[in-house]
C-alpha positions in Angstrom: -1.1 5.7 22.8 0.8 2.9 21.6 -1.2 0.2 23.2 -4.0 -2.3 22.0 -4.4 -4.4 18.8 -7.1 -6.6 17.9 -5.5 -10.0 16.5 -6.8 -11.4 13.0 -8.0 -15.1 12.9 -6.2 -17.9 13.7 -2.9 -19.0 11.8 -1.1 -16.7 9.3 -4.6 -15.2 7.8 -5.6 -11.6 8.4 -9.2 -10.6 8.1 -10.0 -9.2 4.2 -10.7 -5.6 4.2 -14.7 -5.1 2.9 -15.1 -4.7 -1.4 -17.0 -1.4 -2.0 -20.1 -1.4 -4.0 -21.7 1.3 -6.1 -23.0 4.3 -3.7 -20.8 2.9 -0.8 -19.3 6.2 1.5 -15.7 6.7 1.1 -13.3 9.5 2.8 -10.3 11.0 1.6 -7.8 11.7 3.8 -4.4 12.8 3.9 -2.1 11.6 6.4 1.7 12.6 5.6 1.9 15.7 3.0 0.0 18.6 1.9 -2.6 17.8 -1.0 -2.6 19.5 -4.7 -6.5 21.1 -4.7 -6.6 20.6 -8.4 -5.1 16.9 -8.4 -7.4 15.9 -5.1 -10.5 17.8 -7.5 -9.7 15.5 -10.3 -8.9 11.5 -8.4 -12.4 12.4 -6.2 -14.0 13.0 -9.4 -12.3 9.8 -10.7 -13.7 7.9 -7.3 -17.4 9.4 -8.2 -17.1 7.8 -11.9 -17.0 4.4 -9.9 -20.3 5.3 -8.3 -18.5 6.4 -4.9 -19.9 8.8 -2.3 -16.8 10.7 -1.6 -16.3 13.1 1.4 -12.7 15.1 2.2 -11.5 14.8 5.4 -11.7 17.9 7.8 -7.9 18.8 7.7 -7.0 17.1 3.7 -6.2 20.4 2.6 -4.4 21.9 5.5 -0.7 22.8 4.8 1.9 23.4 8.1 5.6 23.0 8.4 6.6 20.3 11.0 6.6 22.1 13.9 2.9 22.9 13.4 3.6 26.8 12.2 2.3 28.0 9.0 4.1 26.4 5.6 7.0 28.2 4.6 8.1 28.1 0.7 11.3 25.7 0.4 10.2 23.6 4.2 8.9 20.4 4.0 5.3 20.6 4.7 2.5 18.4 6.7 -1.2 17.9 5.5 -2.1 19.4 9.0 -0.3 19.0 12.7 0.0 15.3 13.8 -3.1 15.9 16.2 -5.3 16.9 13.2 -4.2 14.5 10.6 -4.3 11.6 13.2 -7.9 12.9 14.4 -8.9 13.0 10.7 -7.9 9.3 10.1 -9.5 7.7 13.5 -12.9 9.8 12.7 -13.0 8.0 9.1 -11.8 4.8 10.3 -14.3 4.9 13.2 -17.5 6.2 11.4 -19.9 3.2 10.7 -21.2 4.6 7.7 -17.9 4.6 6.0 -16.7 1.9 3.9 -13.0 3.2 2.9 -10.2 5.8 3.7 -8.4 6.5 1.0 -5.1 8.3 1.3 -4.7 11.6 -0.9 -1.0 11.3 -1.1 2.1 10.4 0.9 5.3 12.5 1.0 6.2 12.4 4.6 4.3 12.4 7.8 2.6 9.0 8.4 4.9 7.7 11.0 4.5 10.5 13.1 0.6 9.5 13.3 1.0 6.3 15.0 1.9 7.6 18.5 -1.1 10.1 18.3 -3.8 6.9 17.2 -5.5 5.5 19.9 -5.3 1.8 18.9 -8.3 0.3 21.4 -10.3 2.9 19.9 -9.8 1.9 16.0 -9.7 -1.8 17.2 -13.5 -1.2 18.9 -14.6 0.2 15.6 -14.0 -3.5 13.8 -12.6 -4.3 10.7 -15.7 -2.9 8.4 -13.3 0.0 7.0 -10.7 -0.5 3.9 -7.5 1.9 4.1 -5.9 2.1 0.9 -2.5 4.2 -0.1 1.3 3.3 -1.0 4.6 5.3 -0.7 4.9 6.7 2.9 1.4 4.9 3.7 3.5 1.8 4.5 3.6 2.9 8.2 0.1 3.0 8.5 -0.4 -0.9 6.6 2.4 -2.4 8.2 0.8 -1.1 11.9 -3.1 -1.6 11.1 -2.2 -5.3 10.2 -0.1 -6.0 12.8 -2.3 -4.4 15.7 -6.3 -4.6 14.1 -5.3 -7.9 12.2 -6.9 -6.7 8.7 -5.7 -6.9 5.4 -4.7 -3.5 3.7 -4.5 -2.0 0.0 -1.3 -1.1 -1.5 -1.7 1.5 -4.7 -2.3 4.8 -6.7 -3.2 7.2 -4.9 -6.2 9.9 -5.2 -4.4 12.7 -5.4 -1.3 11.3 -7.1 -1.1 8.5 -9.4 -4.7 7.9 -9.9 -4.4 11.3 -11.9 -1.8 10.9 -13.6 -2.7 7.6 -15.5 -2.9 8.6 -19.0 -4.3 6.8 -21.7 -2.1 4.4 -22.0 -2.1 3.1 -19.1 -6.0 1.9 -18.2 -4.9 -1.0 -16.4 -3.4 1.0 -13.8 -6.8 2.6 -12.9 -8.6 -0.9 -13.7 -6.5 -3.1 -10.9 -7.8 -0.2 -9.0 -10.9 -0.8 -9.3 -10.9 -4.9 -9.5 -8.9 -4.8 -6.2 -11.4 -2.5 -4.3 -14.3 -3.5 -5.8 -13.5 -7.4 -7.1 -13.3 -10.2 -5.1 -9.9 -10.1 -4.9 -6.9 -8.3 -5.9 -5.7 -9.0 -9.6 -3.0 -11.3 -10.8 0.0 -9.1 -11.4 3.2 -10.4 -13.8 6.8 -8.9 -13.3 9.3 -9.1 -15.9 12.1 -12.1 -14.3 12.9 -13.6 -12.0 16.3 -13.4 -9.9 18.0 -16.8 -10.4 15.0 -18.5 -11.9 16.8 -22.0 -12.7 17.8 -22.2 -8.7 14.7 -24.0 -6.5 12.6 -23.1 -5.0 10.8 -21.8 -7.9 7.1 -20.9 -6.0 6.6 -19.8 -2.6 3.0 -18.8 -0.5 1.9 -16.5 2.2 0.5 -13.7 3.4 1.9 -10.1 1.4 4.2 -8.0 3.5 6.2 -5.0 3.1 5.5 -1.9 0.9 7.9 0.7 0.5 11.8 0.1 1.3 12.8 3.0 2.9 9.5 3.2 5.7 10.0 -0.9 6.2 13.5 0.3 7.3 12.1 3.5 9.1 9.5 1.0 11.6 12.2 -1.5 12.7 13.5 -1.1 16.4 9.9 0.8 16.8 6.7 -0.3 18.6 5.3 -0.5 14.8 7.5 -2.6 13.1 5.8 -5.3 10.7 6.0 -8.8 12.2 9.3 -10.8 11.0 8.8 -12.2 7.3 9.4 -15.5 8.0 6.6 -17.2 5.9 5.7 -14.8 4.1 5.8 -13.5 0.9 7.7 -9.9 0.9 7.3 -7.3 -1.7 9.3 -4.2 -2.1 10.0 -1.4 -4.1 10.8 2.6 -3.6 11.7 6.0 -5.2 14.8 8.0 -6.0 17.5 5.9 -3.4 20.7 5.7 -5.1 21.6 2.3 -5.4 24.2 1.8 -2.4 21.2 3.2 -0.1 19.1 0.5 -0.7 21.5 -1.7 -0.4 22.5 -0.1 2.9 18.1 -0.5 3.9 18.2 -4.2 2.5 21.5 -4.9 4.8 19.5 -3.5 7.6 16.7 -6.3 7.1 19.4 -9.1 6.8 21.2 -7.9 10.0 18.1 -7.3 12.1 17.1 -10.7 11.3 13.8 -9.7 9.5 14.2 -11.1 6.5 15.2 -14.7 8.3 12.7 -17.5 6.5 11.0 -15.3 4.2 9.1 -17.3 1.7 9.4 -15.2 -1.1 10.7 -11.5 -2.5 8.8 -9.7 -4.9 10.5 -6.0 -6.2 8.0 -3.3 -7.4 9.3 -0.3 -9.0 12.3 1.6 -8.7 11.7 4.9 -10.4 14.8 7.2 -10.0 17.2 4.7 -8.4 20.3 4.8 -10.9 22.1 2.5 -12.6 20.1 -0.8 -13.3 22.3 -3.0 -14.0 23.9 -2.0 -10.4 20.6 -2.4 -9.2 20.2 -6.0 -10.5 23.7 -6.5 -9.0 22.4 -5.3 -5.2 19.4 -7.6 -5.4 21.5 -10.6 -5.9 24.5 -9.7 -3.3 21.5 -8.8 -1.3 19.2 -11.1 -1.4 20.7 -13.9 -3.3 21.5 -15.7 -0.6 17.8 -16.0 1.2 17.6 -19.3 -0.8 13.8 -17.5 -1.9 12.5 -17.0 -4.9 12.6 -13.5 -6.4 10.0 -12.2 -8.7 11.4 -8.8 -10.2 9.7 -6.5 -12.7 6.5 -6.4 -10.7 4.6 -3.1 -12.4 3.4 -1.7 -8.7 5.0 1.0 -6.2 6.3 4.3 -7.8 6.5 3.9 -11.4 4.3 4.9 -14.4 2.3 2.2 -14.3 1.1 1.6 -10.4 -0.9 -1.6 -9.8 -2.8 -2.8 -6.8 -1.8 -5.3 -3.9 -3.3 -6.5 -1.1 -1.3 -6.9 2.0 -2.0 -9.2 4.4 -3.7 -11.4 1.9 -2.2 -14.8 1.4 -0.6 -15.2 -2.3 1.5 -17.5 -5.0 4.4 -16.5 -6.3 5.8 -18.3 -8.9 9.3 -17.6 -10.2 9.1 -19.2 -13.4 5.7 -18.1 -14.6 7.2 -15.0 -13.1 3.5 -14.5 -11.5 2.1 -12.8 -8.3 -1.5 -14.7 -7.4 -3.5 -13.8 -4.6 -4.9 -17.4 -3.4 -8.5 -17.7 -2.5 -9.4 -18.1 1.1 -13.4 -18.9 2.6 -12.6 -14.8 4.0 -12.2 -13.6 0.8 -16.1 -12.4 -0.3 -17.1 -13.6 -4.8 -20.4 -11.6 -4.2 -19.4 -7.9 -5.4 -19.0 -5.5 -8.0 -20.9 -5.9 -11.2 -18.9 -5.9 -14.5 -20.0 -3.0 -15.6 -18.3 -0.7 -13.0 -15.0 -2.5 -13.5 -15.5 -1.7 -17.1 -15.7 1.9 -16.6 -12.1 1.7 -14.5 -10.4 0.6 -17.1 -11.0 4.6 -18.7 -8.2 6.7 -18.5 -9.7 9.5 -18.2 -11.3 11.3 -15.0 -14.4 9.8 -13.7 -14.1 6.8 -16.4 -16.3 5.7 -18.7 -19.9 7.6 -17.7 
């Protein structure tokens, strides 16, 4: 069912996904890997301290191998067969009374689901849903923008990240909150820049990309994200060895996706060697876009995890060594009160109470 897309508005804009307020429904779902029950227990009791109405999915706690038979110890494992996980996520996506679908965890699987979607159908059901996930979940932003023309939200996820967040580390749960709930997602600072004395210095567009090695995975496919040129890209992924990533960034160049990119921004690389040999991929690599790069930026795999918007249009600035979402006349400033923003930034399960 690869057909059908609904485009976004006119020029490079896509339509904002909907802020959540207090009481709003939400559904978890899980569509790539099987689910830790205690971890899934603890981020929907998290999601209920910010005043969410939170339902599982039917199949979020289903475990099979991939060719649909019962998990096996040592086998990589599915949340669920394609059919269910893909009926699980078009049921969320398509009930009115749901604001959000929130993603329990990646792993592996997403990519599978996009045959199985029926894309006229999640098109018909408008853009009054927010989907929200990172990690493998880059299939499923990088094909609702393109084909239902919606912005997505890159971040910790329910089962995962959002957990793990100790107490150190409130502002990972509170850009969590200010992106779902604020009216917009908030300002995020890396740590330099990749020749930050070389113009130009600040670049704007709409936020594409996600994780490295699923970017790589869509390209040649019926999914692919459209071509970067104008656009701000940001990147970032877990335990590649360095001469694999730059093996996936070689595969961008040569496939011409990266041609006229605005920008580059690089997330986390948790588990990915050497880096200093890092650093030194990143400039053979992409060096010679004639972009700016903003590195350092504290979202994607790492201990701290904030949260982006993709598809929304943004400001990066190498020398401020900022990432900015710009305002648009989209973008709703009526949402969530202070208070509930206040009680993200607690660590701790369900926040402050």
């Amino acid at each position: 069912m690869t057909g059908g897309a609904r485009p976004g508005p006119a020029g490079d804009g896509a339509l904002p996904y909907p802020r959540l307020r207090r009481g709003d429904r939400v559904v978890v779902a899980a569509p790539s890997g099987p689910v830790d029950a205690a971890r899934l227990a603890a981020g929907c009791a998290a999601l209920r301290g910010l005043g969410l109405e939170v339902e599982l999915a039917p199949h979020v706690t289903d475990r099979v191998a991939l060719d649909g038979s019962g998990a096996r110890p040592g086998w990589q494992g599915l949340a669920g067969t394609d059919a269910d996980r893909a009926a699980d996520l078009t049921a969320a996506w398509c009930d009115p009374g749901v604001r959000a679908v929130l993603c329990a965890r990646g792993g592996y699987g997403a990519t599978r689901l996009l045959d199985h979607l029926d894309w006229n159908v999640l098109a018909a059901a408008g853009p009054g849903t927010l989907l929200h996930g990172s990690s493998d979940i880059t299939a499923l932003h990088a094909a609702f923008g393109a084909r239902l023309g919606v912005t997505t939200s890159f971040g910790p996820m329910i089962a995962t990240e959002l957990t793990a967040a100790g107490d150190d580390d409130a502002p990972t749960a509170a850009s969590f909150a200010a992106a779902l709930f604020g009216p917009s997602a908030p300002p995020v600072t890396g740590t330099g820049a990749l020749r930050p004395g070389r113009a130009p210095a600040v670049a704007e567009g709409p936020l594409t990309g996600g994780t490295l090695t699923l970017l790589t995975a869509l390209l040649g496919t019926p999914y692919a994200p459209p071509p970067a040129a104008g656009r701000v890209v940001f990147l970032e992924d877990v335990a590649e060895a360095p001469y694999r990533i730059d093996r996936m960034l070689t595969q961008l160049r040569q496939s011409g996706w990266l041609d006229g990119a605005a920008g580059i921004v690089l997330g986390t690389w948790t588990g990915c060697g050497d880096p200093a040999e890092l650093a030194a991929v990143f400039a053979g690599r992409l060096g010679p876009l004639e972009a700016p790069v903003l590195t350092g930026v504290p979202a994607g795999h790492g201990p701290r995890q904030l949260t982006l918007e993709l598809g929304a249009r943004v400001r990066l600035d190498a020398r401020a060594r900022t990432l900015t979402q710009v305002p648009t006349p989209d973008h709703p400033t009526d949402r969530v009160p202070a208070s509930t923003l206040a009680a993200a930034a607690d660590p701790r399960p369900g926040g402050a109470r």
